[in-house]
N, C-alpha and C positions, 0 to 999 in steps of 0.2 A: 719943922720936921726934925728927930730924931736923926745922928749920924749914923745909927745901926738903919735905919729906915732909909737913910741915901744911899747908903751900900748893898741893899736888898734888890732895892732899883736899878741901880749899876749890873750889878749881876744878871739882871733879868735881859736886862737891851742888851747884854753881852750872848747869854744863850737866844735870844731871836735871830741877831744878826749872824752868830752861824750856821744856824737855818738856813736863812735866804742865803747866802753867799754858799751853799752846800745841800742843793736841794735833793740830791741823792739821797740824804739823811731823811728825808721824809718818810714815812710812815705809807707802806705800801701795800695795799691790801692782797694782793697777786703777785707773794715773794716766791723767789725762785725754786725754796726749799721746802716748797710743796709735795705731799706723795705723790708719783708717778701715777697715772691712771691706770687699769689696769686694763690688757688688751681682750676681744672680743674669744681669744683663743680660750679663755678660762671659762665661759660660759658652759665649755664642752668638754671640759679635760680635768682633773682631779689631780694634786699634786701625790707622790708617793711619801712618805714618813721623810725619809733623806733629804726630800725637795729636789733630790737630783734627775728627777724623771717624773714623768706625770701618763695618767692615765684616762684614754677617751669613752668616756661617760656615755660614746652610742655603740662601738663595736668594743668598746674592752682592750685593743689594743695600746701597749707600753711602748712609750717613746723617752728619750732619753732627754733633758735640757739643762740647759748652764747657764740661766740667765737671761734664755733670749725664748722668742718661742718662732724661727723661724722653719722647723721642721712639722711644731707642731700642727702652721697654720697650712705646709703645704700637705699635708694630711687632709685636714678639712675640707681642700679644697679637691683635692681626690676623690675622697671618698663619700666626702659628706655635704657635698656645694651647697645643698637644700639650705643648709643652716648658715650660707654666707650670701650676703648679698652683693652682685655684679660690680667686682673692681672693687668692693668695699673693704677695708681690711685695717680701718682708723680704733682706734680704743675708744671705749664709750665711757661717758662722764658716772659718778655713782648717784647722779639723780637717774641717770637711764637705767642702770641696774637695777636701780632701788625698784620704779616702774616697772621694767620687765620681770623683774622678781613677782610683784605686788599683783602681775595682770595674768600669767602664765604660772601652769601648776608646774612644781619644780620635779626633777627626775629623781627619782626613788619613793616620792610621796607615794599613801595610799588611792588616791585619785589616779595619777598618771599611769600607778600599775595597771590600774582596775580596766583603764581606757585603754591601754597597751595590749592586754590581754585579750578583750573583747575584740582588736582590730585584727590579731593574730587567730584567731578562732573564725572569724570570717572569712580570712584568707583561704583558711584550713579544708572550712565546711562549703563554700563554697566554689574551689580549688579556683582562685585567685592568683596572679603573681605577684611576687615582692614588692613590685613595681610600681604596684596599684596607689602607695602613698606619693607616687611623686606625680600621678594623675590630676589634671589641674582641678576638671571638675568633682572627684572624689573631695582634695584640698577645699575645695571652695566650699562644701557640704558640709563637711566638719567643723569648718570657721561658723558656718552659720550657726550649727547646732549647739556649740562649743568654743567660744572664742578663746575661752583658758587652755585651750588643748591644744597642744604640742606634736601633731604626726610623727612621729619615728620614724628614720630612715630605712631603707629598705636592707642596708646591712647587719644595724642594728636588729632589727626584724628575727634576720637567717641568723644571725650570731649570738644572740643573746637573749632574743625571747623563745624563739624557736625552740631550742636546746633544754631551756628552763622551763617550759611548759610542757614536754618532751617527757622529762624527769617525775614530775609531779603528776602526767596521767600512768605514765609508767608502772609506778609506784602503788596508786591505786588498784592498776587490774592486777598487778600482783597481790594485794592483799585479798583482792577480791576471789582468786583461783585461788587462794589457798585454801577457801571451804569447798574447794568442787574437789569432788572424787575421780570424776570423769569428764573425758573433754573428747572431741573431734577434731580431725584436723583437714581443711581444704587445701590446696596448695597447687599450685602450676610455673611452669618455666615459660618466662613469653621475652619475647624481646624489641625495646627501645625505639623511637625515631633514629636516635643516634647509632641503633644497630649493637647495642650494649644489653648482654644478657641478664635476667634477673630472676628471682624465686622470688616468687608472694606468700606470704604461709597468714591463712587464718584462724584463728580459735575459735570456737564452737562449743557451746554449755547450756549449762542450767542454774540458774542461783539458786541462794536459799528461798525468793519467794517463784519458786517454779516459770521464772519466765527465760525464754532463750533468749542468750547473747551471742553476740559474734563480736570480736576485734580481732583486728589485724595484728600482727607478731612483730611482722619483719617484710618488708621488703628491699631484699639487697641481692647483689652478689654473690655468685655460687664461692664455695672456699678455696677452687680451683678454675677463675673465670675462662679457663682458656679448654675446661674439660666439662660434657654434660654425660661424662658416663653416669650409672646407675650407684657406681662407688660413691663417685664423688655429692651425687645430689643425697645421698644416704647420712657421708657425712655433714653436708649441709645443713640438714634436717636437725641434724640432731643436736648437733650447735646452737641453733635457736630453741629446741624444747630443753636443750639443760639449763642452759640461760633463764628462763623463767620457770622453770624446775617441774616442766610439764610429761618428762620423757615418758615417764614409770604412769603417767593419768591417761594417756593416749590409748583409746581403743579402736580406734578406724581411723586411717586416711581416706581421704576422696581424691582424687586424680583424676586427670583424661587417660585415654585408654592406649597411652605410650607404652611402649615395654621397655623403656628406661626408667618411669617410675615405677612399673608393677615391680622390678626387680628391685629398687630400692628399696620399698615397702620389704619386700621377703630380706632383703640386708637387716633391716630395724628388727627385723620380727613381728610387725603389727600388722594389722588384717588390712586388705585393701579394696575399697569399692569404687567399683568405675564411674565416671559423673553420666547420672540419665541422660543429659543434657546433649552431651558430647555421645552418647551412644545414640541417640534416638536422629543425631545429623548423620551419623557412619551411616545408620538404616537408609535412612533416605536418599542421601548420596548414591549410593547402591542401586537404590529403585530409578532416581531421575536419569541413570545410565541407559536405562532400558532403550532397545534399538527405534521403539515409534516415539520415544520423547528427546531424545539427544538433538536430533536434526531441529527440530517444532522449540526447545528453548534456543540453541545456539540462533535459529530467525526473529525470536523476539528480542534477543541481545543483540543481535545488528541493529535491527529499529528502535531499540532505546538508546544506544549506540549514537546512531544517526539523529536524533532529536537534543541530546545530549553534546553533540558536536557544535551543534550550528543555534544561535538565538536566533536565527531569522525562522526557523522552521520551529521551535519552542513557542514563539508570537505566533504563529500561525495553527499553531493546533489550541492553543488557546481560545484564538478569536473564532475556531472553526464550533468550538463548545456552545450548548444551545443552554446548558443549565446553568441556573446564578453561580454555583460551587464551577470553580476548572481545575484540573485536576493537570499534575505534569505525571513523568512517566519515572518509573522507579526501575536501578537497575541490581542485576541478582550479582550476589557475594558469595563464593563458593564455598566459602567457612561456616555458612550460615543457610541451613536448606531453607528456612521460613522466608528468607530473600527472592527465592525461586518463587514461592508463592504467590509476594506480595504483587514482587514484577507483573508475573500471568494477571491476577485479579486486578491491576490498574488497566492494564492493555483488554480483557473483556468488558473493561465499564467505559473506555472511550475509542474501541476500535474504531466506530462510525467515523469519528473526527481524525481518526489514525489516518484511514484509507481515503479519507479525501484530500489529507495534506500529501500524501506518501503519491498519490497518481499525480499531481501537479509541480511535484518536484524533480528538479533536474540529479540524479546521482543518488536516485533517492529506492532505499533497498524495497524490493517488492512487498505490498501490505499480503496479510493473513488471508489465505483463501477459506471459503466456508467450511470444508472438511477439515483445515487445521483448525480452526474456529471450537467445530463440533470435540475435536481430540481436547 
């Protein structure tokens, strides 16, 4: 052997041996200066241009960060827990990214909108609440139909589709009134569970292919919620027809027959017709006053009253019924004469089984004698 060929060798058992006597030096597949994984918070949040703040991809709100995302994750966890799972809050690897990427339609896609819109419209048409997506067995429906699909949270919902589909039919009926000449307008004050006043205002047309439409305008708030004079609902009014630039198309309002709207209407200068609807209950109101029916309803509204109190006397006029059909007792609404009616017409098709529950009960209001029968 060559002496360059000894020293070749020399060299070599020199670098093996400090290997072994230095095994730190080995070659380590899982070096420490690996990139950081990246936390679960990103899934949902969007950074801004600066990087120094990011944005949440369900309600749109801006959060500030430097580095960490401990602000953004108690967001999530506020607002959005659907999208964390119980205690869980580790970063996920970017094989699991890659997968939840690959299996789920991503947010802004034209799929996710498509599905977003559709679930918002359901809510809409079928007055739903927000809520509905956090509904297990709703959840579980959509997994089946759609595994790729991603439910939205129900603040995402109110904040960000709500608004934006809002816009876009908005937009429409306005182009669509700008070939009508003339419109109608319905409108009424009513007020809230909560006891919070409102204006409804609906539009009323003709297209160009001659069929009638109606949409709603507005339902809000008077411009002075603490006042329903005929001023105030006047200026109400008219806030919402300059808004879609209906004031000068208006040739009739409809109202109920308040004289705080007929005076509004004379405020506007438009012509005002009273709703049939609402007239033809003042009539009958008036009539059902009369001295031989006052006494003969206020007795039938005790006895649906009393039927109504008690499920043990409801079972028992049931089982008292001889026809496959049993019928319960309906009671009268004063706002509503056709109530008066229904009440009377339920209580002549099941008197018999009335008055035999009514004489074997203790506390139980006298049944219908034959002459009030006859009235």
């Amino acid at each position: 052997m060559s002496f360059g060929g000894v020293k070749q060798g020399w060299e070599m058992e020199k670098r093996m041996d400090k290997h072994v006597k230095n095994p730190s030096t080995t070659v380590d597949n899982t070096t420490p200066n690996r990139k950081k994984e990246l936390s679960l918070v990103w899934d949902h949040f969007k950074k801004t241009k600066d990087a120094q703040a990011a944005i949440c991809n369900r309600c749109g709100k801006l959060y500030k960060t430097s580095g960490n995302t401990s602000n953004l994750l108690d967001h999530l966890k506020r607002a959005h827990p659907e999208y964390l799972e119980a205690g869980k809050v580790a970063s996920t690897t970017c094989l699991d990214r890659f997968l939840k990427t690959d299996l789920t339609y991503q947010n802004g896609s034209a799929k996710k909108t498509e599905l977003d819109k559709a679930v918002m419209r359901m809510i809409a048409v079928d007055v739903q609440p927000f809520s509905i997506v956090e509904d297990r067995g709703f959840c579980d429906l959509v997994r089946k139909l759609d595994p790729r699909y991603k439910l939205p949270s129900k603040t995402h919902l109110r904040n960000v589709v709500l608004p934006r589909d809002y816009e876009c039919l908005k937009l429409k009926l306005k182009e669509d009134l700008n070939y009508v000449d003339n419109v109608s307008i319905t409108t009424d004050c009513w007020t809230s569970r909560a006891n919070e006043g409102y204006l409804t205002i609906t539009c009323h047309f003709i297209n160009e292919r001659y069929e009638l439409k109606s949409a709603v305008l507005s339902t809000q708030k008077l411009v002075d919620a603490t006042n329903h004079c005929a001023s105030n609902i006047a200026d109400s009014l008219s806030a919402v027809l300059n808004e879609w630039n209906l004031l000068n198309k208006v040739v009739t309002i409809v109202t109920d027959n308040d004289a705080s709207m007929k005076k509004a209407c004379e405020i506007m200068r438009i012509k005002h017709l009273p709703c049939v609807s609402h007239t033809i209950n003042l009539l009958v109101q008036d009539l059902l006053k009369t001295d031989s029916i006052v006494p003969l309803l206020a007795k039938c509204k005790r006895i649906v009253a009393f039927f109504k109190s008690s499920s043990i006397a409801t079972e028992k006029l049931k089982n008292a019924q001889t026809s496959e059909s049993r019928y319960g007792l309906l009671q009268e609404v004063p706002t509503r004469w056709n109530s008066a009616y229904f009440m009377i017409q339920r209580i002549i098709l099941v008197n018999d089984s009335i008055s035999a529950v009514l004489l074997n009960s203790t506390k139980a209001p006298s049944p219908l004698s034959a002459d009030e029968m006859i009235i």
